[in-house]
Z-matrix of the N, CA and C atoms (Angstrom, degrees):
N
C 1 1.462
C 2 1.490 1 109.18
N 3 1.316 2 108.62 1 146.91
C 4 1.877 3 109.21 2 165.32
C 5 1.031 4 121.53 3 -104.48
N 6 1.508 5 119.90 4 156.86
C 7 1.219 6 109.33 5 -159.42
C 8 1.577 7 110.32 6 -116.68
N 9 1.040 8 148.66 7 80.35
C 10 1.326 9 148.57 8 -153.67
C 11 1.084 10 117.93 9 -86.81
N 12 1.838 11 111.13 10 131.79
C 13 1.817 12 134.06 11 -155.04
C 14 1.548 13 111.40 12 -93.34
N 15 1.047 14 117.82 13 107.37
C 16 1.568 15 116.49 14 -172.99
C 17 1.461 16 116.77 15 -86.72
N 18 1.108 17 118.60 16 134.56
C 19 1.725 18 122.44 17 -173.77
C 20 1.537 19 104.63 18 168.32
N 21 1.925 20 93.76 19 168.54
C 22 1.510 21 103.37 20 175.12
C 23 1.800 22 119.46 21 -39.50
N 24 1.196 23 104.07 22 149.30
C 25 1.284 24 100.63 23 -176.93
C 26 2.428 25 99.64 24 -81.17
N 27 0.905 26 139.83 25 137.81
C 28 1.464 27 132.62 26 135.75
C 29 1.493 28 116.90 27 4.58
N 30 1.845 29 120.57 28 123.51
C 31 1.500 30 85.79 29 159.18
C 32 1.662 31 86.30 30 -116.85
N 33 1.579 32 79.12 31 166.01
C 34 1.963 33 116.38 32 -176.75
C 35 1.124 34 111.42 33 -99.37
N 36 1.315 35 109.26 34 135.20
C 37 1.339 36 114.49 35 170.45
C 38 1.756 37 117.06 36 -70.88
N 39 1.519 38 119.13 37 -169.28
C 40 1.107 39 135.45 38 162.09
C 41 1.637 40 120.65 39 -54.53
N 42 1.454 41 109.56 40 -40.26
C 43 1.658 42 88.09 41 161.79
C 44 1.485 43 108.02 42 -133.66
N 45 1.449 44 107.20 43 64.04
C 46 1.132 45 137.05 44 130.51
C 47 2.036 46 108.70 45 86.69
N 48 1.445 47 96.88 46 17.04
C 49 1.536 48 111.64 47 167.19
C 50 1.579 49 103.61 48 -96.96
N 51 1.307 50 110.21 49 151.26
C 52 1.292 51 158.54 50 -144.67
C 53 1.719 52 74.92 51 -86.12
N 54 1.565 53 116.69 52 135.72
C 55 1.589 54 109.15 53 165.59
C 56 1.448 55 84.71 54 -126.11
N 57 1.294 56 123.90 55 112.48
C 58 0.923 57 112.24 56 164.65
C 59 1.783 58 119.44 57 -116.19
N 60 0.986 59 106.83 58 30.69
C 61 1.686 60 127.63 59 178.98
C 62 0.926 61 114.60 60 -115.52
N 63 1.990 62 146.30 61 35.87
C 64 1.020 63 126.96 62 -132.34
C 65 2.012 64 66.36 63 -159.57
N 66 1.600 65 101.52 64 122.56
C 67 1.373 66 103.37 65 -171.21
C 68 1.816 67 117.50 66 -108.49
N 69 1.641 68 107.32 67 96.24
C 70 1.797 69 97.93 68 -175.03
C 71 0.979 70 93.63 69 -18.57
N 72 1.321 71 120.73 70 -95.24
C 73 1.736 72 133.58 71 -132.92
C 74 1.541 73 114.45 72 -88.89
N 75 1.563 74 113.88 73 72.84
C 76 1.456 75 97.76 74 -175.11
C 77 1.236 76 120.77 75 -65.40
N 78 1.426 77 115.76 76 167.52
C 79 1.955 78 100.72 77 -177.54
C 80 1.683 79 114.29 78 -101.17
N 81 1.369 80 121.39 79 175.25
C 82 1.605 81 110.50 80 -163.29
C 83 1.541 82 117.93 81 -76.36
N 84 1.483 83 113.86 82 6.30
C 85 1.136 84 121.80 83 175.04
C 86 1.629 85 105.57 84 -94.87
N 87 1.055 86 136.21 85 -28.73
C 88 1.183 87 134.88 86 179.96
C 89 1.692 88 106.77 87 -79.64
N 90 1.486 89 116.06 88 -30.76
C 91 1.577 90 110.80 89 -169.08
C 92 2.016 91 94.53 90 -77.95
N 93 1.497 92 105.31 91 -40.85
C 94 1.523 93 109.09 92 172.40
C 95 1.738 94 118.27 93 -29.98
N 96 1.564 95 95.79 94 -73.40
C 97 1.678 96 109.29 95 179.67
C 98 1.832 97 111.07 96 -48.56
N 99 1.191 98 123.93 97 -33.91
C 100 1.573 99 136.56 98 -171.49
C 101 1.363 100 95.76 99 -78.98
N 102 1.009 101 131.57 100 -58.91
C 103 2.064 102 128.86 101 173.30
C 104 1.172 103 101.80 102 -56.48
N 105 1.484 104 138.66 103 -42.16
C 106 1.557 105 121.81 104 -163.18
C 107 1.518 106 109.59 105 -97.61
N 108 1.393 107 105.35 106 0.63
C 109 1.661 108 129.02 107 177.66
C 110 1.756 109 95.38 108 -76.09
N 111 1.397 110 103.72 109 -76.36
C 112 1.526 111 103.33 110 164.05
C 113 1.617 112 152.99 111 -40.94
N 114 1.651 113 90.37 112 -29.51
C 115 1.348 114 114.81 113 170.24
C 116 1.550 115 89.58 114 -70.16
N 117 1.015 116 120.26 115 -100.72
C 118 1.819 117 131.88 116 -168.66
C 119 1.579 118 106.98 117 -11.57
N 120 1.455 119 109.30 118 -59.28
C 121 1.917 120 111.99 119 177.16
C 122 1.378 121 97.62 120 -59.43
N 123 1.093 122 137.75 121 -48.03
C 124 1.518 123 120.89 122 163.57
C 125 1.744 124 137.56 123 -33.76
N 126 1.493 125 87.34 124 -74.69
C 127 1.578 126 90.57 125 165.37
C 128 1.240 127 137.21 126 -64.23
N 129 1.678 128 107.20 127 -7.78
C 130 1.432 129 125.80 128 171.70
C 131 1.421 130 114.42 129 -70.14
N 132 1.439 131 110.93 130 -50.19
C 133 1.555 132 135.39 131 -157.45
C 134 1.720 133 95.10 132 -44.96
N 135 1.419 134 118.01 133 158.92
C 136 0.949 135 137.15 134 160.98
C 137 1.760 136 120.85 135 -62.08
N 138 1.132 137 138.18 136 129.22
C 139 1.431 138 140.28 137 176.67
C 140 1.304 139 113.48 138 -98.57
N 141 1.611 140 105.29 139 134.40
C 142 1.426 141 130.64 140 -149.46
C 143 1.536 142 89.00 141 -84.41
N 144 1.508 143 132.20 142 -21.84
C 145 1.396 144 134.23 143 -177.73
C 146 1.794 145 118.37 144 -81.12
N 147 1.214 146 102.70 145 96.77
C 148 1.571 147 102.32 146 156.89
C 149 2.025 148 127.35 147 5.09
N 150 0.838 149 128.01 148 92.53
C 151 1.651 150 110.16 149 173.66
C 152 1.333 151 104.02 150 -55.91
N 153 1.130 152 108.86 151 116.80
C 154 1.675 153 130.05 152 155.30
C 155 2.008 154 113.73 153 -19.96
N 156 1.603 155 94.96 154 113.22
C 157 1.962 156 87.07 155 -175.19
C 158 1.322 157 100.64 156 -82.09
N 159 1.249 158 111.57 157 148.29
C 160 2.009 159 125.15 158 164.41
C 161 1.671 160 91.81 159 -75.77
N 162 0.885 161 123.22 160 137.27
C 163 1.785 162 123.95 161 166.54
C 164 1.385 163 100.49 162 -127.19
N 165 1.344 164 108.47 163 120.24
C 166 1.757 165 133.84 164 164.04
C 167 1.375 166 98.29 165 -29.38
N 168 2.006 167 96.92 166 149.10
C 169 1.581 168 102.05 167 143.27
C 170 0.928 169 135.17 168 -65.86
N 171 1.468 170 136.62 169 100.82
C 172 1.579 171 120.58 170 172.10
C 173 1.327 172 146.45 171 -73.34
N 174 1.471 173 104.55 172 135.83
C 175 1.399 174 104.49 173 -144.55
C 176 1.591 175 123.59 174 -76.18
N 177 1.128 176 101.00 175 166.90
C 178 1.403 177 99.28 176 -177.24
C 179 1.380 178 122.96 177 -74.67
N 180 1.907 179 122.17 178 117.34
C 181 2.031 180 107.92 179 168.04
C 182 1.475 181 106.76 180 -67.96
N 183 1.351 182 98.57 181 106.37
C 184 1.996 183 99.19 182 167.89
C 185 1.222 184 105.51 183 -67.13
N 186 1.673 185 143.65 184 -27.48
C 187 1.287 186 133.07 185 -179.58
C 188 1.359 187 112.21 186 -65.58
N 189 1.481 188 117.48 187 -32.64
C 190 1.559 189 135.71 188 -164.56
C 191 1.539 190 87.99 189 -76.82
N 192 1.437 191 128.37 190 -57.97
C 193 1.444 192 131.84 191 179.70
C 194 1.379 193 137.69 192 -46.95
N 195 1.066 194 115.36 193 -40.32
C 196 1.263 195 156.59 194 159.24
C 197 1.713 196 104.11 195 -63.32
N 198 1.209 197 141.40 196 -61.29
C 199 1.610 198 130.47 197 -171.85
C 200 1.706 199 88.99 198 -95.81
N 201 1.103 200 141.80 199 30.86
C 202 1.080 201 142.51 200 156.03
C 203 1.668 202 108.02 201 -126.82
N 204 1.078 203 123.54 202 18.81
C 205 1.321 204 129.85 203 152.13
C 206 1.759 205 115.66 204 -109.40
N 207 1.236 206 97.11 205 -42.47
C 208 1.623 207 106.55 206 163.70
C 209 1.395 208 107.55 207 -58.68
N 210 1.141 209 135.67 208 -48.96
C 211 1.546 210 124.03 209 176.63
C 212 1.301 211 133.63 210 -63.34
N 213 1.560 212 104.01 211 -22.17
C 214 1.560 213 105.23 212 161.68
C 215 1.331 214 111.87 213 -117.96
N 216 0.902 215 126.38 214 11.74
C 217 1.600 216 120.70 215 143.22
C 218 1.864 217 128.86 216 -73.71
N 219 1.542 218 88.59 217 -38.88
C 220 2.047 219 84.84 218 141.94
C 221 1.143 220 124.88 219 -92.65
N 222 0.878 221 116.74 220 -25.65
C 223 2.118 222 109.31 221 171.80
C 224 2.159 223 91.27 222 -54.44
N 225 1.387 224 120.76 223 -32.44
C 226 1.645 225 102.65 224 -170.68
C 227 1.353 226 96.53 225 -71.95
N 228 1.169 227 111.71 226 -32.11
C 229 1.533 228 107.96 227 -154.27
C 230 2.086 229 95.94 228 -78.96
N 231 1.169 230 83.90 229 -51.94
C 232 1.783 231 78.59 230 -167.72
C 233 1.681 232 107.38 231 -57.82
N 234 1.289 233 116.89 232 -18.26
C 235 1.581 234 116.21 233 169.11
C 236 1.607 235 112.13 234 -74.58
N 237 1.219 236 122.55 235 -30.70
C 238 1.661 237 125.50 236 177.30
C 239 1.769 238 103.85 237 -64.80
N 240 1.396 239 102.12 238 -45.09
C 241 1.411 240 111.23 239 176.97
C 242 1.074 241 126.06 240 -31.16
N 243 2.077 242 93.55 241 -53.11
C 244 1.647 243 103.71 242 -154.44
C 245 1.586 244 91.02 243 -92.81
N 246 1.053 245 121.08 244 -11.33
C 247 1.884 246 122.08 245 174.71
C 248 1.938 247 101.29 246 -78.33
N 249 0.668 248 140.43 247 -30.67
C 250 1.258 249 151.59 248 -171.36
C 251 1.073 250 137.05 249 -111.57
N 252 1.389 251 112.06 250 -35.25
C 253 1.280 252 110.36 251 173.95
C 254 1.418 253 142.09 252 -95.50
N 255 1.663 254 112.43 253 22.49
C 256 1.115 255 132.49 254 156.94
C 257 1.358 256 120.11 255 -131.11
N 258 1.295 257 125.02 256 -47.02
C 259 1.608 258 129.93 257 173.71
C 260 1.956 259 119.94 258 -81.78
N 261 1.803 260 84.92 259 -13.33
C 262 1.571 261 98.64 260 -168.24
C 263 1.657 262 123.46 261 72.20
N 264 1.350 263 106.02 262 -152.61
C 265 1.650 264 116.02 263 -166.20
C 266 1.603 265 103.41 264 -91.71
N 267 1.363 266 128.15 265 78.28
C 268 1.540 267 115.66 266 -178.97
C 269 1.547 268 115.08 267 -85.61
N 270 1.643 269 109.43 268 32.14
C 271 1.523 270 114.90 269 178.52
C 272 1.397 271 107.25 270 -123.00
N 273 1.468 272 105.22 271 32.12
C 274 1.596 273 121.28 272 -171.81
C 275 1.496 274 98.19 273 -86.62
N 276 1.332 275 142.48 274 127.73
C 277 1.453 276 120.22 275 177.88
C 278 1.177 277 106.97 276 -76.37
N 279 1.399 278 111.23 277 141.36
C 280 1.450 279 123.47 278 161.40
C 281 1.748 280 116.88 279 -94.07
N 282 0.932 281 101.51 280 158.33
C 283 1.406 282 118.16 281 172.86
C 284 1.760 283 123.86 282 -53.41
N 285 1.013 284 142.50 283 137.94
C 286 1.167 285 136.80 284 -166.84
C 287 1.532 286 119.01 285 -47.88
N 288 1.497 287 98.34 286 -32.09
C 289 1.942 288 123.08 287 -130.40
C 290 1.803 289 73.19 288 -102.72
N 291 1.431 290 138.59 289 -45.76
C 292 1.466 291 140.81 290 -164.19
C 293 1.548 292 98.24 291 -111.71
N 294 1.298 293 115.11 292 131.02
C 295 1.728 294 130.53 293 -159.15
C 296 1.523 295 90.10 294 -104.11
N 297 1.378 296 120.84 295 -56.25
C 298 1.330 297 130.64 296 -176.47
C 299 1.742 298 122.73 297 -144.49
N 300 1.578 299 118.47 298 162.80
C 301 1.340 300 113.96 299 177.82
C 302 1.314 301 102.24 300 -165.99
N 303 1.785 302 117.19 301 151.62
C 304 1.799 303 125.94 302 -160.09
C 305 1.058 304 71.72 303 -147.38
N 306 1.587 305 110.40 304 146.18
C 307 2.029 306 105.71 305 -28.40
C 308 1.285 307 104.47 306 -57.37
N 309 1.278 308 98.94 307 166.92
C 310 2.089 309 104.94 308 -164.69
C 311 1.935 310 82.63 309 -92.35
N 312 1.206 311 102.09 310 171.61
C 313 1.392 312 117.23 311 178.11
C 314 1.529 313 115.52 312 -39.59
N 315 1.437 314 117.14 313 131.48
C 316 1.461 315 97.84 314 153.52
C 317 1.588 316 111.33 315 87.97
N 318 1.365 317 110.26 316 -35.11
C 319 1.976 318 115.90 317 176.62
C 320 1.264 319 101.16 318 -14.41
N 321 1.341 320 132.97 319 169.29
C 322 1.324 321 148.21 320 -171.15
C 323 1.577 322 92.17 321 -143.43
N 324 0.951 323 138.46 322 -81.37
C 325 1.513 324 143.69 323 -164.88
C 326 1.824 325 111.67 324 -95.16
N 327 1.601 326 118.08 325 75.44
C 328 1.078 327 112.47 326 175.80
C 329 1.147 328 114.67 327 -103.18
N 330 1.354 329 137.10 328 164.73
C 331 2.094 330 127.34 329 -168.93
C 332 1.339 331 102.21 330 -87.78
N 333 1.560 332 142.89 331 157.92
C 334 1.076 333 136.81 332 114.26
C 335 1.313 334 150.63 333 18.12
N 336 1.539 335 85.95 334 -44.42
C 337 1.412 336 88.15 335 -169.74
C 338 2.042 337 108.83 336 -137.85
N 339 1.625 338 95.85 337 21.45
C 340 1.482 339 126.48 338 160.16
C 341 1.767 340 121.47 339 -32.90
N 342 0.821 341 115.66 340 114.06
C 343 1.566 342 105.81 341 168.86
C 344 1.156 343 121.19 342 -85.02
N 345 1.285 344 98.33 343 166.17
C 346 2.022 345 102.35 344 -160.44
C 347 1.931 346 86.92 345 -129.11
N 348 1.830 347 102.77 346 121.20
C 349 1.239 348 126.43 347 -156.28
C 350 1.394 349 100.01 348 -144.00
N 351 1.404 350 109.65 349 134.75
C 352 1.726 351 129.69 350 -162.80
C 353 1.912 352 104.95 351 -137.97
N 354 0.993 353 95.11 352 84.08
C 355 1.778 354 88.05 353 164.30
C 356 1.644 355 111.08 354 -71.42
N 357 1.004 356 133.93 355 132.45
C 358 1.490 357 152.99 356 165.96
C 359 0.952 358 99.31 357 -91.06
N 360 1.586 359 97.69 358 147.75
C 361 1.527 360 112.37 359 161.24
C 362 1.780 361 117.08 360 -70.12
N 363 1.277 362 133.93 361 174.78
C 364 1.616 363 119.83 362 -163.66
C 365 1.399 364 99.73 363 -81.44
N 366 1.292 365 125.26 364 161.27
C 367 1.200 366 141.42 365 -176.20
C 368 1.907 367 113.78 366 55.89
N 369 1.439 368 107.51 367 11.76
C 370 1.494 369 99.84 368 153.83
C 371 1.058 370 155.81 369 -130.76
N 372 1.127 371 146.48 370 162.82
C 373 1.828 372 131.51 371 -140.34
C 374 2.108 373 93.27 372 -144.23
N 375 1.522 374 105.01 373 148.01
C 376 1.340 375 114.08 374 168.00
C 377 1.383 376 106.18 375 -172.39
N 378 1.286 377 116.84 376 -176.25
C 379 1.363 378 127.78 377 -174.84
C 380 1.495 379 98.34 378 -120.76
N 381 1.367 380 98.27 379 -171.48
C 382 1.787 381 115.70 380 -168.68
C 383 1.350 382 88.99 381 -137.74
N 384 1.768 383 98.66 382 135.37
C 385 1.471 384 110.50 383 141.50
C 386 1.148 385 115.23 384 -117.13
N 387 1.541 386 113.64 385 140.45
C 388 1.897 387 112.83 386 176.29
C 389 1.427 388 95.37 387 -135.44
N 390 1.521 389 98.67 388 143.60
C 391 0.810 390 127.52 389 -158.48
C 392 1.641 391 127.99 390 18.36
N 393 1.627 392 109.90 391 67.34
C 394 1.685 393 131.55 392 -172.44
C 395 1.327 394 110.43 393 58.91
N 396 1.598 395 111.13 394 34.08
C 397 1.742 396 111.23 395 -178.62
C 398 1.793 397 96.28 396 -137.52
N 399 1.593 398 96.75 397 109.54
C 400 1.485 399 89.85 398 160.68
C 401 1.441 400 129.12 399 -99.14
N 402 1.501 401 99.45 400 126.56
C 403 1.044 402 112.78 401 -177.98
C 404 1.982 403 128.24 402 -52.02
N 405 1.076 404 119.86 403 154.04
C 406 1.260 405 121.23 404 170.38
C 407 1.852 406 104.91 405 -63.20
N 408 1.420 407 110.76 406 171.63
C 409 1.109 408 103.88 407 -174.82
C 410 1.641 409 101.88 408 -150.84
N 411 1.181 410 128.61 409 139.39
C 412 2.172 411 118.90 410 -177.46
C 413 1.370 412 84.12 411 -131.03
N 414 1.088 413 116.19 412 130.94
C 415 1.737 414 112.09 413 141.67
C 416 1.370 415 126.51 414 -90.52
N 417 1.202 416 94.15 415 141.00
C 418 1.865 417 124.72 416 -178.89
C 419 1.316 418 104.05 417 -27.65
N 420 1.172 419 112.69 418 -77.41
C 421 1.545 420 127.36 419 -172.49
C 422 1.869 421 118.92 420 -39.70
N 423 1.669 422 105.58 421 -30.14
C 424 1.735 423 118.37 422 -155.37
C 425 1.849 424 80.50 423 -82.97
N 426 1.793 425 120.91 424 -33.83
C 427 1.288 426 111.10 425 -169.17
C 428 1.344 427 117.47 426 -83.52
N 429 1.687 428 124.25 427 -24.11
C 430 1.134 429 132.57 428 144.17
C 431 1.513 430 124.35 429 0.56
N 432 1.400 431 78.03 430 -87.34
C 433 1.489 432 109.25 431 -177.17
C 434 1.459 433 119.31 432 -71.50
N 435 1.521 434 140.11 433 4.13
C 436 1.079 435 159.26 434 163.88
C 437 2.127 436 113.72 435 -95.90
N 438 0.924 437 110.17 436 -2.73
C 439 1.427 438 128.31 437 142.46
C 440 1.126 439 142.42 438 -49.82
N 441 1.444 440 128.48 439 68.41
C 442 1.182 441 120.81 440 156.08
C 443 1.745 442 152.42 441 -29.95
N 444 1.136 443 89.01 442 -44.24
C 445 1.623 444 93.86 443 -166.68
C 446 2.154 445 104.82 444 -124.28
N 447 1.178 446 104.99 445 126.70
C 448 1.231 447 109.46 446 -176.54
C 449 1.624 448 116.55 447 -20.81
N 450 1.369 449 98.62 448 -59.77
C 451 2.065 450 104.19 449 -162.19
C 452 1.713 451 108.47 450 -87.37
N 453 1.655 452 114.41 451 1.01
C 454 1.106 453 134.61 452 166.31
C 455 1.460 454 120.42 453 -11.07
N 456 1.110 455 174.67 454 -67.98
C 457 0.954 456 168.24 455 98.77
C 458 1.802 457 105.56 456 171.26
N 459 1.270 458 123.98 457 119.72
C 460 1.809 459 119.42 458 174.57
C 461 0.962 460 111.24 459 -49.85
N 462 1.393 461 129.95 460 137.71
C 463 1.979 462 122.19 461 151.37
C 464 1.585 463 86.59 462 -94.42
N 465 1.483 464 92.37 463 147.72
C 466 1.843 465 90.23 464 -166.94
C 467 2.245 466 64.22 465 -107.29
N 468 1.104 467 111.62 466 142.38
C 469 1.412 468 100.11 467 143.64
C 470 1.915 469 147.21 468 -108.54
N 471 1.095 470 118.85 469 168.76
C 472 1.511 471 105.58 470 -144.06
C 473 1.542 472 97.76 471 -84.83
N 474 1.942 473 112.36 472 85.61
C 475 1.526 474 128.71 473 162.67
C 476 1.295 475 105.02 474 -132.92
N 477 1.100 476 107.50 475 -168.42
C 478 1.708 477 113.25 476 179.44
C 479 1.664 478 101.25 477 -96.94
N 480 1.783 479 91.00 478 114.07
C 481 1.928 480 108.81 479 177.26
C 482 1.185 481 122.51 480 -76.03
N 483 1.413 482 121.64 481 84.07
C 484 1.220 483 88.02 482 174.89
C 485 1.818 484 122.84 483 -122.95
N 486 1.971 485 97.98 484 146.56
C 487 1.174 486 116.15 485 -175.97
C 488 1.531 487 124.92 486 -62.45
N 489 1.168 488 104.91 487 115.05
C 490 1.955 489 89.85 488 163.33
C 491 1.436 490 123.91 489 -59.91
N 492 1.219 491 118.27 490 -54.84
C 493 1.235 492 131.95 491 -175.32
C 494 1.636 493 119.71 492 -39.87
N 495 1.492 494 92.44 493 -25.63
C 496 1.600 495 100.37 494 175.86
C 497 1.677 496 112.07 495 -116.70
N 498 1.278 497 105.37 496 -18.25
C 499 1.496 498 111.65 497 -153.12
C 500 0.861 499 133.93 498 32.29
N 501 1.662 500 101.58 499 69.31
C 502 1.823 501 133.23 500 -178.25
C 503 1.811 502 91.22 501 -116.22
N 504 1.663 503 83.71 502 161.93
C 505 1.497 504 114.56 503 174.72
C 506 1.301 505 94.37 504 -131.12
N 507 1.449 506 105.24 505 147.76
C 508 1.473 507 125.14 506 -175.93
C 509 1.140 508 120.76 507 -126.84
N 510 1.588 509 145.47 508 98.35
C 511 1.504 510 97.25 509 170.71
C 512 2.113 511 83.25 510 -140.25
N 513 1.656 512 91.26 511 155.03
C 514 1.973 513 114.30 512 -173.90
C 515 1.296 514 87.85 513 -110.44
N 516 1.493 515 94.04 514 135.67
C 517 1.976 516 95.75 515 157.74
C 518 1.725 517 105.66 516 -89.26
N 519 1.049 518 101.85 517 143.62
C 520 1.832 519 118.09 518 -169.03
C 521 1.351 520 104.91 519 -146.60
N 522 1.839 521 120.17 520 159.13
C 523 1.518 522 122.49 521 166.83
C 524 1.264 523 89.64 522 -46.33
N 525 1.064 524 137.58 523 -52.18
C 526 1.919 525 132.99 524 -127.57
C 527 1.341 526 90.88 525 -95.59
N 528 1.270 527 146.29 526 -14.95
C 529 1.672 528 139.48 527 -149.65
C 530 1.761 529 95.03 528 -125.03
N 531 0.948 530 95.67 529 131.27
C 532 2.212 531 120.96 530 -179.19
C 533 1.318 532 88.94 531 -40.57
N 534 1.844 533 155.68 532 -24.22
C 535 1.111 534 153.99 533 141.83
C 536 0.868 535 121.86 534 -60.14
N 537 1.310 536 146.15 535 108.31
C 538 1.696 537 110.86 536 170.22
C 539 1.619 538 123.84 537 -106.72
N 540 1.495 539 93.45 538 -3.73
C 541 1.376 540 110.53 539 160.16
C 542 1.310 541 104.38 540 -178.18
N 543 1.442 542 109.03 541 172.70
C 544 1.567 543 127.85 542 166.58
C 545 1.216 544 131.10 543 -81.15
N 546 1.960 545 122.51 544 103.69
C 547 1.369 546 115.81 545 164.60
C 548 1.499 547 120.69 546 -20.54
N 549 1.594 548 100.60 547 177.46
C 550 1.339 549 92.67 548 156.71
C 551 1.619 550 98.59 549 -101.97
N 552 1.435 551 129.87 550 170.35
C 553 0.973 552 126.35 551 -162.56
C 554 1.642 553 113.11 552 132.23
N 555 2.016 554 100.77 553 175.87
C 556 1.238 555 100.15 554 176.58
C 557 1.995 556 94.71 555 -106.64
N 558 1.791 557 103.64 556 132.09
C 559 1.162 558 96.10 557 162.65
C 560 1.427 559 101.80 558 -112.80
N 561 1.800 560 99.34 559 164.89
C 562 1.585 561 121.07 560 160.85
C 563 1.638 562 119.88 561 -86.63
N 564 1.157 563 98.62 562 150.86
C 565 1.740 564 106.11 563 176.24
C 566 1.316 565 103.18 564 -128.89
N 567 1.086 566 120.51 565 143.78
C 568 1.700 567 130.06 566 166.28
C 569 1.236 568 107.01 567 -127.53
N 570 1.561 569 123.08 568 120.88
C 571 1.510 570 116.99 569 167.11
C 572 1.498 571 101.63 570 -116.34
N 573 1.644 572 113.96 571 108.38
C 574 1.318 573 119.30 572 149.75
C 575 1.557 574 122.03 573 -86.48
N 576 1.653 575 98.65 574 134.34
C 577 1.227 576 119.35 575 -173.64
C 578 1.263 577 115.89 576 -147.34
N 579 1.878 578 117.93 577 161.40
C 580 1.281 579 110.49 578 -167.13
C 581 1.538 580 89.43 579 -168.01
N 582 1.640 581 104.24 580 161.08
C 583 1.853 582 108.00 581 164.36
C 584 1.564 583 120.01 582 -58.26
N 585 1.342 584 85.36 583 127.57
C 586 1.837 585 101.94 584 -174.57
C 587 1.510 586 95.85 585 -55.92
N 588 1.446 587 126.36 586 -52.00
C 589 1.409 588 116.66 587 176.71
C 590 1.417 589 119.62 588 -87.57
N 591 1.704 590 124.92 589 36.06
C 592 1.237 591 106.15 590 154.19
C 593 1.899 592 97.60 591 -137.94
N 594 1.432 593 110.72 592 11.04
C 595 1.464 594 100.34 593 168.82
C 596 1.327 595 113.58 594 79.89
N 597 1.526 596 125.50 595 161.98
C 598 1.407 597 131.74 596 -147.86
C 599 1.823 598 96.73 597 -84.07
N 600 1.062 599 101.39 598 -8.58
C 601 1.883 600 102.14 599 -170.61
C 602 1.457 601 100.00 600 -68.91
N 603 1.567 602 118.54 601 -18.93
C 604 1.813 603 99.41 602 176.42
C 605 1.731 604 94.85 603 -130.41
N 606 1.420 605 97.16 604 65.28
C 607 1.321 606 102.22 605 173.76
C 608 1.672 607 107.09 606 -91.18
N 609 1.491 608 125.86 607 156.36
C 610 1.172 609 139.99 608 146.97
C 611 1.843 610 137.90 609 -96.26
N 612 0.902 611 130.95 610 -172.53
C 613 1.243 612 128.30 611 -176.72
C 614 1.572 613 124.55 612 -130.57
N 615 1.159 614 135.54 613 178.08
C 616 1.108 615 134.23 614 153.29
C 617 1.375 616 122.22 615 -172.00
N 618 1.670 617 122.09 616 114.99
C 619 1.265 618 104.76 617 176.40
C 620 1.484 619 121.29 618 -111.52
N 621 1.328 620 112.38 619 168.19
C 622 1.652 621 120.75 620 165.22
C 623 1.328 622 113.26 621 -133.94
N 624 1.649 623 124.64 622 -153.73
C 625 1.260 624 139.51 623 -175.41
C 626 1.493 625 106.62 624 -170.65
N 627 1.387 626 97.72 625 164.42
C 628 1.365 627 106.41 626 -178.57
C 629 1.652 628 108.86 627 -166.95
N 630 0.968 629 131.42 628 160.29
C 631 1.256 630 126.75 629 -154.01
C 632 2.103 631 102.69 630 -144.04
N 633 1.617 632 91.11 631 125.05
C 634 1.826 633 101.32 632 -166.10
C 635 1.537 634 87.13 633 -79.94
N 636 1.454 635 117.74 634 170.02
C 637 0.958 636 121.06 635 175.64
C 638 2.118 637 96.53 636 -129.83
């Protein structure tokens, strides 16, 4: 007869061996070492993130620097040009008593045949000298009033006109006028002027230039 042993059966592993080293109840020192086992393969592991690049200073093109200083050092110049070189310097101060005057100070390229124009301040009257020649002078108003006939028409004649109404000076170079045109060259202007009601005895001056092309 046989005699047959009663008990737990073996357990088997996954391919089908006997584990018999495999402990229910591990103790809290063994679950300890298994977390800090895991921790470590963690902090070991490789990182899925890029290391951060240092990137150089980059250097400076001095050739690039350099023709970019040349380019706006003529961009200043060709802007002074275009301020100046036809209307001239109109940031020249003027005098209180004269508001404005053409050519404005300083012009570089004025015509030949340019008129020479004096705004006054209100209530004052003067003449022009150009170039050490003073001009004759009529006022507007004296030819007015020398009018006969309604549809009459002014002959302005060729001196320096000047208006009250505006307290402008006028004067055109013409065959008929002590100018008859403008060299080329730099001329002078002098506009003496003074209060219409106190007369040329507390007159002042003012000169400029301007240059014909």
């Amino acid at each position: 007869m046989f005699a047959l042993r009663l008990g737990s059966p073996p357990t088997a592993g996954h391919d089908g061996v006997v584990a018999d080293d495999i402990d229910p109840n591990p103790s809290p020192e063994s679950a300890e070492h298994a977390t800090a086992t895991v921790a470590d393969d963690a902090a070991t592991a490789p990182s899925s993130d890029p290391a951060p690049t240092t990137g150089g200073r980059r250097r400076i093109d001095r050739g690039l620097l350099v023709v970019s200083a040349v380019i706006a050092l003529g961009l200043v110049f060709v802007a002074r040009g275009l301020l100046i070189g036809v209307t001239g310097d109109d940031r020249v101060d003027l005098p209180a008593t004269v508001e404005s005057v053409v050519p404005v100070p300083d012009a570089e390229q004025a015509l030949a045949q340019t008129n020479v124009f004096v705004d006054l301040a209100p209530g004052y009257t003067g003449v022009l000298i150009i170039d050490g020649v003073e001009l004759e002078t009529v006022d507007l108003s004296s030819l007015q009033d020398s009018l006969t006939d309604p549809g009459e028409q002014i002959s302005v004649p060729p001196v320096t006109v000047f208006e009250p109404g505006n307290s402008t000076l006028t004067f055109t170079p013409s065959a008929a006028a002590e100018i008859e045109r403008f060299e080329s060259g730099i001329h002078r202007v002098t506009v003496v002027h003074w209060p219409i009601a106190e007369g040329r005895e507390r007159a002042r001056s003012f000169t400029w230039q301007f240059n014909v092309v």
